[in-house]
ROLUMVEX-925309 format. One record per residue (C-alpha): residue in three letters; x, y, z. Coordinates in steps of 0.5 Angstrom, whole numbers, plus 500, padded with zeros to 3 digits. Layout:
<rs>
ALAXYZ;...
</rs>
This chain:
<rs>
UNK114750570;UNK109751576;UNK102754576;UNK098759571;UNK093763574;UNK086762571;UNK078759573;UNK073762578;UNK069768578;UNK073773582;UNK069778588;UNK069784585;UNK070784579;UNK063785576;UNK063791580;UNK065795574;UNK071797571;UNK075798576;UNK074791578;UNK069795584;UNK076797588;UNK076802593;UNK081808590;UNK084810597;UNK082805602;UNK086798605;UNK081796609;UNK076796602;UNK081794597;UNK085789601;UNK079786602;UNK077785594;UNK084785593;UNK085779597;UNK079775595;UNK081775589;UNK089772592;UNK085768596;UNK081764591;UNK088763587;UNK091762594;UNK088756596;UNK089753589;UNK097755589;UNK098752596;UNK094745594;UNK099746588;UNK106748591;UNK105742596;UNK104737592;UNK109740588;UNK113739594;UNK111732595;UNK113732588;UNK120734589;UNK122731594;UNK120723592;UNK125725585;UNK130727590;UNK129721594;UNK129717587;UNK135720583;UNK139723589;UNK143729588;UNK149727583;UNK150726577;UNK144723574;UNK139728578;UNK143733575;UNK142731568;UNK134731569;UNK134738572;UNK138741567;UNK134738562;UNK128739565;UNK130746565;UNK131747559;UNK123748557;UNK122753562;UNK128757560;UNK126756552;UNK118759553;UNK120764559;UNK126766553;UNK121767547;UNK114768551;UNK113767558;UNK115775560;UNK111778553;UNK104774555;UNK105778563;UNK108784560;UNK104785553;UNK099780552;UNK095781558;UNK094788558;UNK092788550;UNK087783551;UNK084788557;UNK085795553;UNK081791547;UNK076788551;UNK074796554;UNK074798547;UNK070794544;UNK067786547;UNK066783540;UNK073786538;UNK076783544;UNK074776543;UNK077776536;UNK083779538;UNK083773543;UNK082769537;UNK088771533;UNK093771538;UNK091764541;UNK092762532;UNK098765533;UNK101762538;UNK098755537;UNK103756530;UNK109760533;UNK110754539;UNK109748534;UNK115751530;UNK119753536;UNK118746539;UNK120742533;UNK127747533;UNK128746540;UNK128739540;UNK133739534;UNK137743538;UNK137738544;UNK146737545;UNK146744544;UNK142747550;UNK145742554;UNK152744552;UNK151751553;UNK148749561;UNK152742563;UNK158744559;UNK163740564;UNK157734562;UNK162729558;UNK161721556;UNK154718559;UNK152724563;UNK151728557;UNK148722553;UNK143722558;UNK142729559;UNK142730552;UNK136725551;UNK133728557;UNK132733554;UNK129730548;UNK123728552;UNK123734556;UNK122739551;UNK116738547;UNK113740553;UNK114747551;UNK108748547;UNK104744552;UNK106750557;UNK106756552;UNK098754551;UNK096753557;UNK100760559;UNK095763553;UNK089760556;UNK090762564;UNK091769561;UNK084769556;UNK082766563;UNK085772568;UNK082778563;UNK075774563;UNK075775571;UNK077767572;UNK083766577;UNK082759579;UNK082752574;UNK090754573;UNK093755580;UNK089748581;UNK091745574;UNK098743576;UNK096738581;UNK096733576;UNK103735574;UNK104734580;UNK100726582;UNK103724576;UNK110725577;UNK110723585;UNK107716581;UNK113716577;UNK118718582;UNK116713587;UNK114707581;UNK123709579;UNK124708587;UNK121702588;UNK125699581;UNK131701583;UNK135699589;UNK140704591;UNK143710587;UNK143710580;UNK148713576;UNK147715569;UNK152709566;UNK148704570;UNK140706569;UNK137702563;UNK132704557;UNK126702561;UNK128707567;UNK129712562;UNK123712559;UNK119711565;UNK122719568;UNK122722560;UNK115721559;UNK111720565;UNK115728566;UNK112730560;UNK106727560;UNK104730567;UNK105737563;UNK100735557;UNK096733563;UNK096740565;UNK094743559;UNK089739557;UNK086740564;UNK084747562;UNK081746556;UNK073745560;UNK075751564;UNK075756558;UNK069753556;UNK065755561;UNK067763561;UNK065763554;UNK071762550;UNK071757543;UNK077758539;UNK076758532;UNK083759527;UNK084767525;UNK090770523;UNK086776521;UNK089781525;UNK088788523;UNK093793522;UNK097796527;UNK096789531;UNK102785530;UNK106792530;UNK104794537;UNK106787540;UNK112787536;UNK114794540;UNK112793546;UNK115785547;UNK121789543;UNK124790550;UNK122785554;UNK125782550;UNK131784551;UNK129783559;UNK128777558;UNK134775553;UNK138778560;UNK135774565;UNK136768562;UNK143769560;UNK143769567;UNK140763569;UNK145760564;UNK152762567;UNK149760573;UNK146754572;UNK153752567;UNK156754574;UNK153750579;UNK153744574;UNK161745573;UNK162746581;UNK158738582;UNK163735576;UNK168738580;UNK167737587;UNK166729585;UNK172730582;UNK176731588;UNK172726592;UNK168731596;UNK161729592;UNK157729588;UNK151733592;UNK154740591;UNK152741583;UNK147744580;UNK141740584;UNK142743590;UNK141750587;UNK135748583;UNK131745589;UNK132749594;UNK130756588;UNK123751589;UNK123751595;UNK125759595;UNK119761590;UNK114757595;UNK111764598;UNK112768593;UNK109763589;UNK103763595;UNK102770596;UNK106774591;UNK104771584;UNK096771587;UNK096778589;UNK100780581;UNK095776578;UNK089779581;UNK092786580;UNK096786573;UNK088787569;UNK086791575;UNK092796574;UNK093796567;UNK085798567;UNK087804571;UNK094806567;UNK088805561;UNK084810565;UNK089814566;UNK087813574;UNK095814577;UNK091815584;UNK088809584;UNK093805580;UNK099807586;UNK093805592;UNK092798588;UNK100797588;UNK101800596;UNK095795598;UNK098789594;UNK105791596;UNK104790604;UNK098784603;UNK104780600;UNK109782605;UNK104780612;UNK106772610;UNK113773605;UNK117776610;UNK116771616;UNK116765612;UNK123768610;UNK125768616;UNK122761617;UNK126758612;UNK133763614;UNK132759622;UNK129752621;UNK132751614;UNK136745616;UNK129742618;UNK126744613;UNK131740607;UNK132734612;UNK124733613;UNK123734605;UNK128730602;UNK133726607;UNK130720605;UNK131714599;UNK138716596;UNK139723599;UNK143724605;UNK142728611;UNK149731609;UNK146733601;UNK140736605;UNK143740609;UNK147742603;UNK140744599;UNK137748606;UNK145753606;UNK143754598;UNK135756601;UNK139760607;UNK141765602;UNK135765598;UNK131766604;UNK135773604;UNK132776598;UNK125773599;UNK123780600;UNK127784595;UNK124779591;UNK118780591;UNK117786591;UNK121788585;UNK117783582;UNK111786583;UNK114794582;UNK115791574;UNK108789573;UNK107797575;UNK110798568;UNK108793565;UNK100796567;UNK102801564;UNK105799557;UNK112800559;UNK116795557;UNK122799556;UNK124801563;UNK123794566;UNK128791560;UNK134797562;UNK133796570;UNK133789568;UNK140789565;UNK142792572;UNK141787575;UNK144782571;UNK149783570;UNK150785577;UNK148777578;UNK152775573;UNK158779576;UNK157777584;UNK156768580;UNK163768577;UNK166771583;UNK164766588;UNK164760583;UNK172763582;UNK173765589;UNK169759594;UNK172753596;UNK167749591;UNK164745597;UNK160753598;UNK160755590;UNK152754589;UNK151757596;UNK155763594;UNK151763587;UNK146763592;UNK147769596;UNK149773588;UNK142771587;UNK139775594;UNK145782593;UNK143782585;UNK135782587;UNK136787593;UNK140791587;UNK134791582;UNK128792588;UNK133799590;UNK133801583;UNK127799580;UNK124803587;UNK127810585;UNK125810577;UNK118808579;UNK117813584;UNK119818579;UNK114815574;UNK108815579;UNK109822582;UNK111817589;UNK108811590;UNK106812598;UNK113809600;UNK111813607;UNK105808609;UNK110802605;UNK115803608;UNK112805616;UNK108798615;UNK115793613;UNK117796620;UNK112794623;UNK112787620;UNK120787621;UNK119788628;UNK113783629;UNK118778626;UNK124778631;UNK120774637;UNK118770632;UNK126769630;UNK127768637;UNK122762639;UNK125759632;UNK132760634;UNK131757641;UNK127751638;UNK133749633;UNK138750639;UNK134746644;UNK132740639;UNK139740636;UNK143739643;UNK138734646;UNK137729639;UNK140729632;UNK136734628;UNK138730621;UNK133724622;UNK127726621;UNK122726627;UNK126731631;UNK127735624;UNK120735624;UNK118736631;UNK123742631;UNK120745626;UNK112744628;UNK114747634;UNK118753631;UNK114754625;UNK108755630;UNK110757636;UNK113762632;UNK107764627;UNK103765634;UNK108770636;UNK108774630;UNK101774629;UNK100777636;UNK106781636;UNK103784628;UNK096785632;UNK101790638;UNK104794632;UNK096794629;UNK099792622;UNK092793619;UNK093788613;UNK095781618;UNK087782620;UNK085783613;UNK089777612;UNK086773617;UNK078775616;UNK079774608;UNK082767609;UNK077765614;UNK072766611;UNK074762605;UNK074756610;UNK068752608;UNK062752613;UNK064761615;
</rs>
């Protein structure tokens, strides 16, 4: 799991309840706004490129068969478990109960604050011993077509792997006690040594190894070295918060004295994501049992074995990049900030904080979509064509992040419309749209892993992942303009036109780089990749930045002038 957000006093929010937000303005609340974004922005991007790193030393280590295979499902599996039983429940309904108890009463909140954590400190020791009982069965249900050594392995994997389940449901909780006392930064920070630590174990794995290693042939000591240095980089994580939440006050103290009314009000409020959630990772489920089973077979018609699951999940890496960057920043600063005005009854306010995040996301998410669709084989070849991954299992990871690249946009912006209901203690509407849209991607993954050569099944599950959010943001629009009265869709939209038109010269350079590189050299090796994508990505961003400023796109300034400023010696 990456980043959690938390750490860092936020400019504006002492301002008042409101955070200090202007209720109507772009300029005044997009600046606050992305003050808040920028201090967790620069923390999220030192994470996610040493996360980067991170991945790409383990595909150079493992490569990307059957072993590597086996540790990312099983890697997986802790993540799908805690967004299964906790991960939505904290964004949609524990967040905005901690901010609603603190504008009740201070005093009361922090004892709040108190029986929640004990609460969940117990929940996830219990959960965590279950699930790593549960070990054959997680990976029976994801990695079916898993048989002899690959299952053992993966099985074992999954041993190692799973405790750090409670390690994330802690340090969830507390980057969420940190974000509602206005502190945005030591959680987006704290991935970093996830991160050293398993680019250390990756490279300690390759150093050791020579040559591809598969799940018969890897000793106990290799197994070792992968299982706990992977886990111990999460418990690394957690740990790191800890000084943090001290210095903004908190001291966990054991109560479960929670008064009348408090239990129930969570349990009917995660009553529904709750089923949101179950939806969406059944979802993840079939698609990963899918992948998993196309890689198995592809190996066995000797096609390879880089077709499978791996491919899917490194390139969803990839994918969530600016989302995480961008989209991620803004929701965290935004989602105490509208549960505050749905609480206040402040709907104007709430709608102009949603706009403004909405087309601040936007300025960087839409032209690193367009990146990733034009210079993606660069971008894999840079990544991960080195050690045991070739240039042509690359080039498989970049046509999977192609398709992701497609619903970047839609994505984002469906994600950030939920937390619009989740503000206002709605968790029912996110779960019934929710269950639209997977079983749209149920649908669309089935089709392809049926209909596909199995060479393009998992680029196919790919573009079933783009139609459904596209499905999703669609429906998800129509409901919640109903809800709010309209949800400024006039400016939203007039400023994605504007972004769309700004982005094609971009596209343009982009295209004419890769097309002129892959004539004079070979773009599957490593230098020309990544002169070609230097000079695509910057030439191209110029262009976009000037083209934006012709459009007078009013949010690229704003971008530009927040971030500046956040440079040291500004």
């Amino acid at each position: 799991m990456d980043a959690v957000p938390g750490g860092g006093d936020v400019p504006g929010e002492a301002a008042g309840p409101a955070g200090g937000d202007g209720a109507k303005g772009g300029g005044a609340e997009g600046g606050g706004l992305l003050r808040s974004g920028a201090i967790m922005a620069v923390g999220t991007l030192v994470s996610r490129v040493t996360g980067f790193l991170r991945t790409a030393v383990i595909v150079a280590a493992l490569g990307t068969g059957m072993l590597a295979n086996a540790y990312n499902t099983a890697n997986t599996i802790p993540n799908q478990i805690y967004d299964l039983l906790l991960g939505g429940i904290l964004v949609s309904v524990i967040v905005p109960l901690l901010v609603r108890a603190k504008e009740r009463d201070p005093e009361y909140g922090e004892q709040y604050e108190q029986r929640v954590f004990t609460l969940a400190v117990i929940g996830l020791g219990v959960l965590t011993v279950v699930a790593v009982l549960c070990a054959p069965l997680f990976i029976d249900i994801l990695a079916g077509s898993y048989t002899g050594d690959q299952r053992d392995v993966a099985i074992l994997f999954a041993r190692f792997f799973l405790p750090q389940l409670f390690f994330y449901g802690v340090g969830a909780f507390a980057g969420a006690i940190l974000n509602t006392r206005g502190s945005f930064g030591a959680p987006m920070w704290a991935p970093v040594l996830n991160n050293i630590v398993v680019i250390a174990v990756g490279g300690a794995f390759l150093a050791i190894t020579a040559g591809p290693v598969s799940p018969s042939g890897i000793t106990d000591g290799q197994l070792m070295l992968l299982s706990l240095g992977t886990t111990g980089g999460i418990v690394l994580q957690t740990v790191a918060l800890w000084p943090s939440l001290r210095r903004v006050g908190f001291r966990w103290r054991f109560r479960l004295n929670f008064r009348r009314g408090e239990i129930s009000e969570v349990v009917r409020l995660a009553g529904w994501t709750l089923v949101y959630v179950v939806a969406t990772q059944t979802a993840l489920a079939v698609v990963t049992a899918l992948a998993n089973r196309a890689g198995n077979l592809a190996a066995d018609e000797g096609i390879g074995e880089g077709y499978g699951y791996t491919p899917y999940f490194n390139a969803y890496q990839l994918f969530q990049l600016p989302y995480a960057i961008v989209g991620v920043s803004v929701i965290t600063a935004l989602l105490p900030r509208m549960s505050r005005f749905a609480a206040e009854g402040r709907i104007e306010d709430l709608r102009a904080a949603f706009s403004t995040g909405l087309r601040l996301s936007s300025v960087i998410i839409m032209p690193a979509a367009a990146l990733m669709l034009v210079l993606g084989p660069e971008i894999t070849t840079v990544l991960f064509a080195h050690g045991n991954t070739s240039a042509d299992d690359a080039l498989v990871i970049a046509r999977v992040m192609q398709m992701f690249a497609i619903a970047l946009v839609p994505f984002s912006i469906y994600q950030l419309m939920l937390r619009v209901f989740y503000a206002h203690g709605d968790t029912r509407t996110p779960a019934l749209i929710g269950i639209v849209s997977v079983t749209t991607n149920i649908i669309l993954a089935f089709t392809a892993s049926t209909v596909l050569p199995v060479e393009w099944i998992v680029v196919g599950i790919a573009g079933g992942f783009a139609l459904t959010n596209v499905v999703g943001t669609f429906t998800c629009w129509v409901v919640l303009r109903l809800k709010l009265g309209g949800i400024d869709g006039r400016r939203i939209v007039g400023g994605h036109l504007k972004l769309l038109v700004a982005i094609w010269p971009l596209v343009g350079f982009a295209y004419a780089a890769h097309t002129v590189a892959d004539a004079v050299s070979d773009t599957s090796t490593l230098m020309p990749a990544l002169v070609t994508l230097v000079v695509g990505s910057a030439g191209g961003g110029l262009l976009y930045l000037v083209f934006a400023k012709l459009m007078r796109v009013d949010e690229v300034q704003t971008a530009i002038s927040t971030f500046a400023g956040k440079i040291p010696g500004r």
